[in-house]
Every structure is written in structure tokens, then in C-alpha cells.
VOMAR-333346 format. One record per residue: x, y, z of N, C-alpha, C, O in turn; residue in one letter; chain. Coordinates in steps of 0.02 Angstrom, whole numbers. Layout:
<atom <X Y Z> <X Y Z> <X Y Z> <X Y Z> A A>;
...
END
This chain:
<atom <2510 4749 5759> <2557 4695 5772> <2526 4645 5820> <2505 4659 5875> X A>;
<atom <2526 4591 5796> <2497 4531 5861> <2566 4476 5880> <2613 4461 5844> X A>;
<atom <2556 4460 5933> <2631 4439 5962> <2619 4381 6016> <2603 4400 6072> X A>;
<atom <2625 4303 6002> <2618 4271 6036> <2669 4213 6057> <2675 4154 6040> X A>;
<atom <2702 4250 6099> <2754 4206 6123> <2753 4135 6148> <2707 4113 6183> X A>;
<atom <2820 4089 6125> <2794 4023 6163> <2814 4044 6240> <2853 4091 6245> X A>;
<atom <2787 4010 6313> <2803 4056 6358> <2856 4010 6402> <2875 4036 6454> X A>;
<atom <2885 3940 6385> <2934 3925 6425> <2998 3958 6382> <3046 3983 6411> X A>;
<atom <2993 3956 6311> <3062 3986 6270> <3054 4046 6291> <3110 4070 6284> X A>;
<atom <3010 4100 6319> <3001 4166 6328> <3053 4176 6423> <3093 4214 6451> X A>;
<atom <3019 4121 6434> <3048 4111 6509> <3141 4111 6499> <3180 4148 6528> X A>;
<atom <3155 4060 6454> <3218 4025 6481> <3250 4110 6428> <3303 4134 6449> X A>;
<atom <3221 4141 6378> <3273 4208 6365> <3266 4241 6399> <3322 4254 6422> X A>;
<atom <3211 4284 6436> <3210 4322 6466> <3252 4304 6537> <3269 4345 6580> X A>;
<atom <3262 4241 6539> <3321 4242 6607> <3417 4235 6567> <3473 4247 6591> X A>;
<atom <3404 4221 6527> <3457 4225 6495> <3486 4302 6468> <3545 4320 6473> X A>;
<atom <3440 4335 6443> <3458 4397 6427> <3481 4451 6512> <3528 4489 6519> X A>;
<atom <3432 4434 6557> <3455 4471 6613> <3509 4432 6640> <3538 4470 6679> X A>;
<atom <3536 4381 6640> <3619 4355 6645> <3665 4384 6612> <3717 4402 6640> X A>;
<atom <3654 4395 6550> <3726 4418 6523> <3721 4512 6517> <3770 4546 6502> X A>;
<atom <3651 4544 6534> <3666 4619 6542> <3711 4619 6593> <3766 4645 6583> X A>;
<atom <3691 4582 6672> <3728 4578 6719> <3784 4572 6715> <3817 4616 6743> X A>;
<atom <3817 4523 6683> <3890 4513 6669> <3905 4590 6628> <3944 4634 6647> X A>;
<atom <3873 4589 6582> <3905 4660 6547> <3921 4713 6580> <3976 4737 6566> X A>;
<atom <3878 4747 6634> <3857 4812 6697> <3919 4795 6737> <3949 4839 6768> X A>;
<atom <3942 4723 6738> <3997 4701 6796> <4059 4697 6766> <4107 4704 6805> X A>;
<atom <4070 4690 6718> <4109 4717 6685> <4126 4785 6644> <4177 4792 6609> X A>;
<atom <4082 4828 6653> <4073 4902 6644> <4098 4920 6716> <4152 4949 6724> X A>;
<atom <4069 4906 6757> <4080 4915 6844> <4161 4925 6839> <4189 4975 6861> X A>;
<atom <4188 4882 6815> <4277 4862 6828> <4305 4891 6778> <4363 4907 6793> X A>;
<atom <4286 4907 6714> <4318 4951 6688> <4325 5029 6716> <4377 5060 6722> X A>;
<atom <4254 5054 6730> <4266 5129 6756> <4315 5123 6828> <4357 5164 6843> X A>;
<atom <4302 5077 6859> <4363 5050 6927> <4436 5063 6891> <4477 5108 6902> X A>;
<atom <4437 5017 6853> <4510 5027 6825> <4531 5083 6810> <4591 5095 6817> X A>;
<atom <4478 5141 6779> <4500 5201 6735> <4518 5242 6809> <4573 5268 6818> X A>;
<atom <4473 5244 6850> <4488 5275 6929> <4554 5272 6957> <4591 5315 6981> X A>;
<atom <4559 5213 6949> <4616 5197 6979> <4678 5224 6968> <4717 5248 7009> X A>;
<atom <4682 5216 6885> <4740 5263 6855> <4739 5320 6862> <4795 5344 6853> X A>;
<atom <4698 5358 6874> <4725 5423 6912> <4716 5438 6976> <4695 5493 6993> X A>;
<atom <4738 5373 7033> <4739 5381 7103> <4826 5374 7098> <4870 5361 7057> X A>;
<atom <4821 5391 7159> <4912 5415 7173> <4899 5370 7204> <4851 5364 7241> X A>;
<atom <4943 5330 7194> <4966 5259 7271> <4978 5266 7333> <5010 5318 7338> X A>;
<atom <4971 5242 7382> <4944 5243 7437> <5042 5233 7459> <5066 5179 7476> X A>;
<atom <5081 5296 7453> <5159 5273 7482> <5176 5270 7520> <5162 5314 7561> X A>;
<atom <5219 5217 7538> <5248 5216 7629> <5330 5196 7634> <5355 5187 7578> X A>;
<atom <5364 5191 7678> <5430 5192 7675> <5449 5147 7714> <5447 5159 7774> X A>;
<atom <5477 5076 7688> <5517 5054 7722> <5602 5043 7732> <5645 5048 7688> X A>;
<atom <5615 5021 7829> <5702 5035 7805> <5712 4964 7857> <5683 4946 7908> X A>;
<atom <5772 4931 7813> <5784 4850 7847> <5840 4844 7822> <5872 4888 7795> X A>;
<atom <5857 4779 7832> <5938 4747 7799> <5910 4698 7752> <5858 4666 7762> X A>;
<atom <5952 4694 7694> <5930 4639 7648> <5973 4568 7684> <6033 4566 7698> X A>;
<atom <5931 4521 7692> <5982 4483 7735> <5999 4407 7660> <5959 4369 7633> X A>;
<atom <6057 4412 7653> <6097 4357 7625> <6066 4284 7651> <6052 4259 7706> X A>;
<atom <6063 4259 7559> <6064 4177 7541> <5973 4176 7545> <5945 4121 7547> X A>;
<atom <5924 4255 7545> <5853 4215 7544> <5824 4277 7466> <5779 4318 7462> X A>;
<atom <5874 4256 7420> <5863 4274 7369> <5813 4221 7336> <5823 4161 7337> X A>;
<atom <5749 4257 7301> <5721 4208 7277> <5685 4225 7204> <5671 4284 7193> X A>;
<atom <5673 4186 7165> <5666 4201 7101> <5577 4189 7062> <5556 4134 7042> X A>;
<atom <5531 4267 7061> <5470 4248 7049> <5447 4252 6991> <5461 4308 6969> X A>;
<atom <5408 4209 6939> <5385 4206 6872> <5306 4257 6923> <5273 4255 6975> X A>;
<atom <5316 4304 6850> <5269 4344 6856> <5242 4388 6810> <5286 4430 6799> X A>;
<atom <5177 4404 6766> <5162 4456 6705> <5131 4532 6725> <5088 4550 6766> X A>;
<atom <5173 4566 6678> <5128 4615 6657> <5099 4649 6624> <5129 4697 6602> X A>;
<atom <5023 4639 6606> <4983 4642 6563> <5014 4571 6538> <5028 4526 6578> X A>;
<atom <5024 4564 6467> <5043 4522 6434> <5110 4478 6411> <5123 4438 6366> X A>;
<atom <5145 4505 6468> <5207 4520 6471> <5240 4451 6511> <5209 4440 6563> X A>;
<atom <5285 4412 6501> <5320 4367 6536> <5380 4395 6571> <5420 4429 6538> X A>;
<atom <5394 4380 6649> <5453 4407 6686> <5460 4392 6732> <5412 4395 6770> X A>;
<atom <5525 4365 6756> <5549 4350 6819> <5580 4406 6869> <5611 4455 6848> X A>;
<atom <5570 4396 6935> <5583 4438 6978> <5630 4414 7013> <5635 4353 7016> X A>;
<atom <5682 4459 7050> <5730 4431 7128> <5676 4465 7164> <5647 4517 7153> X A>;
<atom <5670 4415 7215> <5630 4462 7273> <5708 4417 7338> <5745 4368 7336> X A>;
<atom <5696 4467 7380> <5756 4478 7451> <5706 4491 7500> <5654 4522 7493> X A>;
<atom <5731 4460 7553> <5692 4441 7606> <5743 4516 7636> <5804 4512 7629> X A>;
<atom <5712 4578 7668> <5709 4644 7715> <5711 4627 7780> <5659 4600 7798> X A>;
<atom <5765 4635 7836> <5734 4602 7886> <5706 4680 7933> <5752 4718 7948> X A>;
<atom <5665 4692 7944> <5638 4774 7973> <5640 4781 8040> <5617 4827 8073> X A>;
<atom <5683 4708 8066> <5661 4723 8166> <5626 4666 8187> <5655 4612 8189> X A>;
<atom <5551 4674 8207> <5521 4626 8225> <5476 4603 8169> <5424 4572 8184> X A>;
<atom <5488 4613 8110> <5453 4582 8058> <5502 4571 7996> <5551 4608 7991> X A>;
<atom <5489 4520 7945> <5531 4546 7894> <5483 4546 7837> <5423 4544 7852> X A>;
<atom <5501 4549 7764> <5466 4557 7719> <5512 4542 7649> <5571 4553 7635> X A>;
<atom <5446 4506 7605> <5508 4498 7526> <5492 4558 7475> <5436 4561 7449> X A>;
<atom <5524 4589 7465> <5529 4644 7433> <5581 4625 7355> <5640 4607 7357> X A>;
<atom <5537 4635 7287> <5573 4621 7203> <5628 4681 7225> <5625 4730 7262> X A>;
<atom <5691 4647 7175> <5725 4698 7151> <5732 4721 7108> <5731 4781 7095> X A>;
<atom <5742 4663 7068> <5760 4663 6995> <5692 4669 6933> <5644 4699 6958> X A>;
<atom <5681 4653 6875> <5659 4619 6826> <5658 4604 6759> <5658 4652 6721> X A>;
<atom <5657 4556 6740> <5696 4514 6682> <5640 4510 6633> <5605 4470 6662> X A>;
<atom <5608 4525 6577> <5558 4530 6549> <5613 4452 6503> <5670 4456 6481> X A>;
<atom <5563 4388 6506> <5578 4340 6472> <5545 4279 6510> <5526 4280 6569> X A>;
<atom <5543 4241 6480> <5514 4156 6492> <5541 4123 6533> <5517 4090 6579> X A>;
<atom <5615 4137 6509> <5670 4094 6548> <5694 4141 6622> <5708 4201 6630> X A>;
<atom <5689 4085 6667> <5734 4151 6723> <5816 4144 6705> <5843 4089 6699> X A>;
<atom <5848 4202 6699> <5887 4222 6735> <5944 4217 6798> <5915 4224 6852> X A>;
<atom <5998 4208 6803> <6050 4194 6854> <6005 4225 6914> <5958 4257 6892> X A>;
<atom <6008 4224 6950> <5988 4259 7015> <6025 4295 7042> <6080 4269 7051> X A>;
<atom <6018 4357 7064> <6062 4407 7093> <6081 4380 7152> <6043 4345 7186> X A>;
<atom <6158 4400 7172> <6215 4388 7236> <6182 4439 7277> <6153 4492 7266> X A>;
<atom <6190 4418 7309> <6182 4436 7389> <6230 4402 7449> <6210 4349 7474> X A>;
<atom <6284 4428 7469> <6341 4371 7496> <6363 4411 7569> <6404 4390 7610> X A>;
<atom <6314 4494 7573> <6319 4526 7634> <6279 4567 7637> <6263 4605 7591> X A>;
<atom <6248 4565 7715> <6189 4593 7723> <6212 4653 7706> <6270 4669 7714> X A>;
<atom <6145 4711 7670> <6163 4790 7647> <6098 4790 7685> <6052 4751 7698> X A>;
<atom <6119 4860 7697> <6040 4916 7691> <6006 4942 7636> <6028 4957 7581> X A>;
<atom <5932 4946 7666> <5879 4931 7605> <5833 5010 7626> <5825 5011 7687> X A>;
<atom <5817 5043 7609> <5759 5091 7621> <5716 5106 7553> <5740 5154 7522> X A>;
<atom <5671 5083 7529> <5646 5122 7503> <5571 5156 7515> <5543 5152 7570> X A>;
<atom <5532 5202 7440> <5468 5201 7450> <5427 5150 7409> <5454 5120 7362> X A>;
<atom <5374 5142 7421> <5334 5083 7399> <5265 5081 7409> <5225 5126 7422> X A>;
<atom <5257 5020 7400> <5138 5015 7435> <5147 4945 7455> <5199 4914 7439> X A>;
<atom <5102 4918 7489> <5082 4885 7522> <5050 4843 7468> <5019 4879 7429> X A>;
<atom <5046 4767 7451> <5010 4724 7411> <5002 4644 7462> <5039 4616 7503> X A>;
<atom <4934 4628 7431> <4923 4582 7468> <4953 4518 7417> <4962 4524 7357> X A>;
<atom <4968 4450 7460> <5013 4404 7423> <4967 4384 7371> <4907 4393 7380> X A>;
<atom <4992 4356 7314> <4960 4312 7254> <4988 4239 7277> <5033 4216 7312> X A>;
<atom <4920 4211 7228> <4928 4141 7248> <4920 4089 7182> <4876 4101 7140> X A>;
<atom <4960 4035 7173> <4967 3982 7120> <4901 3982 7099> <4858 4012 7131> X A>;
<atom <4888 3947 7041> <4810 3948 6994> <4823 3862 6986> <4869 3833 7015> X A>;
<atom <4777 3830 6947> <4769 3765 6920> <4817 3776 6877> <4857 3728 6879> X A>;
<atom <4834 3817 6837> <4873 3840 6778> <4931 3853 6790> <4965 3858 6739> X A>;
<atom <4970 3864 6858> <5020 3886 6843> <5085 3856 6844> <5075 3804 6876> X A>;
<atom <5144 3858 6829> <5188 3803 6835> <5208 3783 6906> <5191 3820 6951> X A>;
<atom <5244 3725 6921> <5233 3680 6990> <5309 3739 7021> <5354 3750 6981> X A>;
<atom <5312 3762 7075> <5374 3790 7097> <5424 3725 7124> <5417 3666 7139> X A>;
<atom <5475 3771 7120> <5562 3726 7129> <5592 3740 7198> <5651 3753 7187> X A>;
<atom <5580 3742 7260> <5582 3779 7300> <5660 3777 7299> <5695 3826 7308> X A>;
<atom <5692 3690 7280> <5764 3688 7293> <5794 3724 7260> <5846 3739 7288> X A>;
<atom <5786 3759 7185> <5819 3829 7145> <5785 3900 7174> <5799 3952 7144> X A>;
<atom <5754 3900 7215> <5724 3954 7232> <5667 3997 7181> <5651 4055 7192> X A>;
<atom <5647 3963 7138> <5594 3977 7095> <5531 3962 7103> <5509 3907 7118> X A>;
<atom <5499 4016 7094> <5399 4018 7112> <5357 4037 7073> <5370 4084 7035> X A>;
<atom <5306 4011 7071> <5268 4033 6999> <5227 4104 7035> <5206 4147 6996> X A>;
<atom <5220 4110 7088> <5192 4158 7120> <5207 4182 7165> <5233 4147 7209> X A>;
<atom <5199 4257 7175> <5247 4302 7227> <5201 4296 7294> <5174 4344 7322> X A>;
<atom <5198 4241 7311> <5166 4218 7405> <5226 4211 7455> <5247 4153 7464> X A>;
<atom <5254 4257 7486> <5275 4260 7520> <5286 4192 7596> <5338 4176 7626> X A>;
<atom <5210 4163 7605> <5211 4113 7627> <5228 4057 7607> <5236 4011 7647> X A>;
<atom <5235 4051 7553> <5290 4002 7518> <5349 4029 7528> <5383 4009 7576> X A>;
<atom <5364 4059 7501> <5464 4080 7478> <5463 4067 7579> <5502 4025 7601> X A>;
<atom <5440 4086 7605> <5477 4084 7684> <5470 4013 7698> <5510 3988 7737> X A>;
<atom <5422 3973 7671> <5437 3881 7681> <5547 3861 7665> <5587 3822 7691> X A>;
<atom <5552 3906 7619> <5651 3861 7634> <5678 3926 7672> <5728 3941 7639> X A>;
<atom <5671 3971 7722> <5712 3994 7751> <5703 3980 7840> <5652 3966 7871> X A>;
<atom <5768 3989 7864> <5773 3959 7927> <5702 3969 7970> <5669 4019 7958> X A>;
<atom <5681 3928 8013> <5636 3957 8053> <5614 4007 8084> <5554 4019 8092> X A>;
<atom <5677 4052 8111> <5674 4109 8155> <5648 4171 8098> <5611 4219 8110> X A>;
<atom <5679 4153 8038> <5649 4199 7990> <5594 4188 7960> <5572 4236 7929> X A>;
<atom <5562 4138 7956> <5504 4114 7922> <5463 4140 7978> <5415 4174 7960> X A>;
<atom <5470 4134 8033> <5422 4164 8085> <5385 4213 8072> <5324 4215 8079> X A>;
<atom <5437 4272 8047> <5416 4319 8058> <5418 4358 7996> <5419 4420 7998> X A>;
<atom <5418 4326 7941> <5408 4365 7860> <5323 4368 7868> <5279 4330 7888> X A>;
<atom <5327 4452 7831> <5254 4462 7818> <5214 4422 7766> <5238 4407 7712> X A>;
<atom <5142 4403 7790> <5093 4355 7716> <5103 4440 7676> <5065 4440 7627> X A>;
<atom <5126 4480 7678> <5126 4539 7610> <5160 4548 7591> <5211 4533 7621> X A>;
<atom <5167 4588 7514> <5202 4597 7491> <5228 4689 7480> <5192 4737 7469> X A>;
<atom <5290 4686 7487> <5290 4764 7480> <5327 4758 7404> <5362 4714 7380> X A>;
<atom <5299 4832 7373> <5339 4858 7307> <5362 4889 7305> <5331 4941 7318> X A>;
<atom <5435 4898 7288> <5457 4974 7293> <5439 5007 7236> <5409 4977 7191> X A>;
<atom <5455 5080 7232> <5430 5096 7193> <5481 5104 7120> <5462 5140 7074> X A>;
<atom <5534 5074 7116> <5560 5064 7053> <5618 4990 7079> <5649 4975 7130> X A>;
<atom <5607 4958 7000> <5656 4901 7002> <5729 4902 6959> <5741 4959 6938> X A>;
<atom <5757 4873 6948> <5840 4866 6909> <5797 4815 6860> <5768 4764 6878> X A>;
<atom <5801 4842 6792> <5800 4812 6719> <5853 4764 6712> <5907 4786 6732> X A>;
<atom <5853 4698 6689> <5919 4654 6692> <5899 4630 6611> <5953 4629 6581> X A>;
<atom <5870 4620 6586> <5889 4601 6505> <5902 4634 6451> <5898 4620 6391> X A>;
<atom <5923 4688 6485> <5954 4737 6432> <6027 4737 6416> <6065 4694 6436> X A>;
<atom <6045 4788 6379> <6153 4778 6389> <6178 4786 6436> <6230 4759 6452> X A>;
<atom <6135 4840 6480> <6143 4842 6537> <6107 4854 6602> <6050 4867 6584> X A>;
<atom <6109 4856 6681> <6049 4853 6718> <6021 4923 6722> <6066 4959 6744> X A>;
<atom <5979 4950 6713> <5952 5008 6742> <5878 5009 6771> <5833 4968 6760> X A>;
<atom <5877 5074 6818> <5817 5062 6844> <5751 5105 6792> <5753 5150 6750> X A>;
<atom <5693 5063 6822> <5636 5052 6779> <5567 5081 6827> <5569 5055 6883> X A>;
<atom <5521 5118 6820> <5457 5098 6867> <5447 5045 6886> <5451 5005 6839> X A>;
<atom <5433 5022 6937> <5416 4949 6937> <5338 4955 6927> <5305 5000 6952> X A>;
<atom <5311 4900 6886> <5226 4908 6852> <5180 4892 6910> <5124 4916 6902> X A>;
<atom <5186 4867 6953> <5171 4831 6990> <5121 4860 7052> <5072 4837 7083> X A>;
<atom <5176 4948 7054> <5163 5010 7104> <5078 5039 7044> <5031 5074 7064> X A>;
<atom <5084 5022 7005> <5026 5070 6960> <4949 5028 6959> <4932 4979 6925> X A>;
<atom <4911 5064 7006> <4834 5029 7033> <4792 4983 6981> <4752 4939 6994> X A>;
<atom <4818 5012 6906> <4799 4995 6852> <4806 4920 6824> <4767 4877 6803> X A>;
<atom <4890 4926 6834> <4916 4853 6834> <4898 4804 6889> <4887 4747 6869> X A>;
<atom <4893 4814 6941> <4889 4753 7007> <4856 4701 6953> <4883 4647 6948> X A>;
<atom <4793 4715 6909> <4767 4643 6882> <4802 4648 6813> <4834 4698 6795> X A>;
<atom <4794 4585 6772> <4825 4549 6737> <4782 4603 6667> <4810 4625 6617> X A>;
<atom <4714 4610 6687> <4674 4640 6650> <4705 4720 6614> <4760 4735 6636> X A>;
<atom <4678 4764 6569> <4692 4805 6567> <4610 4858 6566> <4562 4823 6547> X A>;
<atom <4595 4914 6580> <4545 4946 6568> <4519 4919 6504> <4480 4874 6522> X A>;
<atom <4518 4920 6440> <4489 4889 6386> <4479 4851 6390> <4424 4847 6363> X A>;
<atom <4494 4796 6411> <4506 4729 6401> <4446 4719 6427> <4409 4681 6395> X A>;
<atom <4413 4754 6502> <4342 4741 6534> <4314 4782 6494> <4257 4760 6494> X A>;
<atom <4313 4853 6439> <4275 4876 6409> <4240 4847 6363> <4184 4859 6341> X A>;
<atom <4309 4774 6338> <4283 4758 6259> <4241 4684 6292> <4203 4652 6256> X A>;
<atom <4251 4669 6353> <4211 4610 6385> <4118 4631 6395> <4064 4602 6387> X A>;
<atom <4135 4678 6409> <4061 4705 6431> <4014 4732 6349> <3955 4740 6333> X A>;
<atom <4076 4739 6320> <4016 4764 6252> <4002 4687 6212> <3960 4682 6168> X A>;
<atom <4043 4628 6233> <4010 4570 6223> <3965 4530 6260> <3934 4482 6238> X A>;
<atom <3963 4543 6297> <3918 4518 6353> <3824 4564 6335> <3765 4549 6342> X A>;
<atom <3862 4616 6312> <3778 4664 6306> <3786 4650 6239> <3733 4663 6211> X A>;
<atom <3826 4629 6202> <3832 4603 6129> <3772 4546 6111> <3726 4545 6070> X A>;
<atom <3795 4500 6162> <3775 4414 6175> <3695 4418 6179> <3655 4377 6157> X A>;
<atom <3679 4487 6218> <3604 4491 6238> <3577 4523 6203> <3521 4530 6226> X A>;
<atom <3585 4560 6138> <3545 4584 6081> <3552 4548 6052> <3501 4538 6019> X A>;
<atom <3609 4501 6035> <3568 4452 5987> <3558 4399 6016> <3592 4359 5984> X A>;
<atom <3531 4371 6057> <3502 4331 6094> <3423 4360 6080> <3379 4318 6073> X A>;
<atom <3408 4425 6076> <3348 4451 6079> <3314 4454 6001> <3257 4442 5982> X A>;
<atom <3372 4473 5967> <3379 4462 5886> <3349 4394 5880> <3290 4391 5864> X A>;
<atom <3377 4348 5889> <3359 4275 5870> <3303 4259 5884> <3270 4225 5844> X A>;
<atom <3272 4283 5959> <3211 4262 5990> <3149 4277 5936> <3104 4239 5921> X A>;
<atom <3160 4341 5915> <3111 4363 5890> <3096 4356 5818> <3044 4368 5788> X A>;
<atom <3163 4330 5793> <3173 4294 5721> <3118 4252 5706> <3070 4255 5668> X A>;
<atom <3147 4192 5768> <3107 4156 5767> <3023 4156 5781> <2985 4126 5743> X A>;
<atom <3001 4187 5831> <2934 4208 5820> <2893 4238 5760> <2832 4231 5752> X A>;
<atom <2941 4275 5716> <2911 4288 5670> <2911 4230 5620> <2872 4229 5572> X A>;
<atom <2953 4187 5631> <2967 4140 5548> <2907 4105 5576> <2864 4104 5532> X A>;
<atom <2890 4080 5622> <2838 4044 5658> <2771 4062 5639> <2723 4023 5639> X A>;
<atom <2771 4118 5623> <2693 4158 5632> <2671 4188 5686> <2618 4218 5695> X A>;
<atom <2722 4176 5727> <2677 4198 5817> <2702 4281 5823> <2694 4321 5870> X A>;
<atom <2726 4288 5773> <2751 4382 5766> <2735 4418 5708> <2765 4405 5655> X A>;
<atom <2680 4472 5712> <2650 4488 5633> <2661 4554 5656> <2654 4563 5716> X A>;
<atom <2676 4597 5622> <2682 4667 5608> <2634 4684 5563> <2620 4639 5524> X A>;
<atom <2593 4755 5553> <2554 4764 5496> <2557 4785 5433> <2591 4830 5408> X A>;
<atom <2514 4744 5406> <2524 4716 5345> <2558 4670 5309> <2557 4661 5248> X A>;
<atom <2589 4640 5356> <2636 4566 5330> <2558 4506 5344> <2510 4514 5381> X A>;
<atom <2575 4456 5304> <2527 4396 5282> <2566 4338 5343> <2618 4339 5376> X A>;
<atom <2513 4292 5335> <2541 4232 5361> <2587 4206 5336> <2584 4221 5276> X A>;
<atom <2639 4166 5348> <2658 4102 5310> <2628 4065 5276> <2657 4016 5251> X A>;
END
């Protein structure tokens, strides 16, 4: 076999092919993450507060593929408070917003999540209907009184189950939200089937290279003739 590569096209694949293994390995990386994850037990903790009336607020939010609005209620815990979902509405459209017209007591169990934040993509929030395209806590506390905005956590807590509302009737549900798996939008496959294109992209990237060297002449195997 004689093999004579051109050596800037040899240059610009061979940096191209080690780009997209990378992407592939990094997306292999996050799939076995993801698979981990689903069989970690969540990290549970317990909180106990008053749901305090009129800071009901309403969050557009997915899971997996899924369109749904949330009530999240502002907890007040003492010297901190926090917005904690109650509900969720699997649909496009939100939903009436749940009453709240006297403070109750709130305890549940849950985990700890750090806030999400708006994208280029996502729709503009309504603060005056109390609607958000994203569950940031530092927003939703921009329309409540000062003394409470003070002191709402930048986190988010989940409990660990919500009230189903688009059904005939409300019942409670896991909330998806508690499952390590879900936190991203992604699902385990979804980075499996990314990474087998990405190492896809770079065999035939390597395919082509060498296509071409051979249609060229600059790649002879033995017993094949010139062009």
C-alpha cells in the first residue's frame, strides 16, 4: 500500500475528527451521569412554614417533552422564605391559579434545586398575571412586598409530590422534578443517541478522507492500478 496524503487537508481532518470524538466521549460522559443518577436516592430534607396568601404564582415549565404549568406559593420558614410548586397542569395553556385567601401550614419532604433561568427562547413573563416562563425565584419575589422579597431564597425547593389539576379530578402525582434524571430537559438516550452521532460524524469524516485519496491516486492498496 503507498499512501500520500495532501498534508494541509490531512491537518484540517485530523483536527476535525479529534473535535467531534470529543463531543461524542462528552456526551457518553453525561449519559453514564444520567444512568447514575437514576439510581441515586435524592438528597431529602424537610421543610415546615406557612403558605402565605396573594404570592401565588404561575410557572411554564417541561418535562422531558412535556408542556406544564406550575402554582408555586411563596413558604414563609421564619427568617427565610421560599417558593415551593404545588400543583401541575400538563398543557400549553395555564390554568386558573390556585386560591390561597389564608395563610395554612405547609411541611413537607423534598430536595433542594438551584433556580432556572429565561433562555433567548423563552416566552417574555407577565409579572402583572403572575406568570413566568421560568421557575427563578428572583423574579417571582420582584412583585411581592419588600419585607418578603428580602428574604425569599435564590432556590428552589421540591416537594416530593404535587396535586395533578387536568384531570376530572385533582390528585397527587410524583412530582418529576424530585427524580436526578429529570432535573435536565435531556433524557439518558437522548445523550446516548448524541454521542453515537458525533463518533458517527467522525467515521465518516474518515470514510470520505480516504475516499478521496484513493480516487486521487494518492491511496493504492496492492494490486490496484493507477487511474
Amino acid at each position: 500500500m503507498t499512501f500520500k496524503p495532501y498534508p494541509l487537508l490531512t491537518l484540517f481532518a485530523a483536527i476535525s475528527v479529534v473535535i467531534l470524538v470529543m463531543f461524542g466521549n462528552w456526551q457518553w460522559a453525561k449519559y453514564e451521569a444520567r444512568l447514575a443518577a437514576a439510581g441515586e436516592e435524592p438528597a431529602w430534607t424537610t421543610v415546615s412554614g406557612t403558605r402565605v396568601p396573594g404570592t401565588v404564582r404561575q410557572v411554564y415549565t417541561l418535562t422531558g417533552a412535556d408542556a406544564a404549568w406550575r402554582d408555586a406559593v411563596l413558604v414563609d420558614l421564619g427568617e427565610t422564605a421560599v417558593f415551593v410548586p404545588q400543583t401541575i397542569h400538563y398543557s400549553m395553556d395555564a390554568p386558573p391559579p390556585s386560591a390561597l385567601e389564608a395563610p395554612q401550614a405547609f411541611t413537607a419532604r423534598g430536595i433542594w434545586h438551584e433556580a432556572s433561568h429565561r433562555n433567548a427562547f423563552s416566552t417574555p413573563d407577565d409579572p402583572a398575571a403572575g406568570k413566568f416562563s421560568a421557575f427563578d425565584p428572583a423574579e417571582l419575589a420582584k412583585t411581592l412586598p419588600r419585607d418578603l422579597a428580602a428574604k425569599t431564597d435564590p432556590r428552589v425547593f421540591e416537594p416530593e409530590t404535587l396535586v395533578r389539576t387536568d384531570g376530572a379530578s385533582p390528585e397527587p402525582v410524583n412530582n418529576p422534578f424530585v427524580q436526578p434524571e429529570l432535573e435536565s430537559r435531556l433524557t439518558p438516550e437522548r445523550h446516548f443517541g448524541y454521542a453515537l452521532t458525533w463518533w458517527g460524524l467522525a467515521i465518516g469524516l474518515i470514510g470520505v478522507y480516504l475516499a478521496l485519496h484513493h480516487q486521487r491516486g494518492r491511496l493504492r492498496f496492492r494490486g490496484t492500478q493507477n487511474p
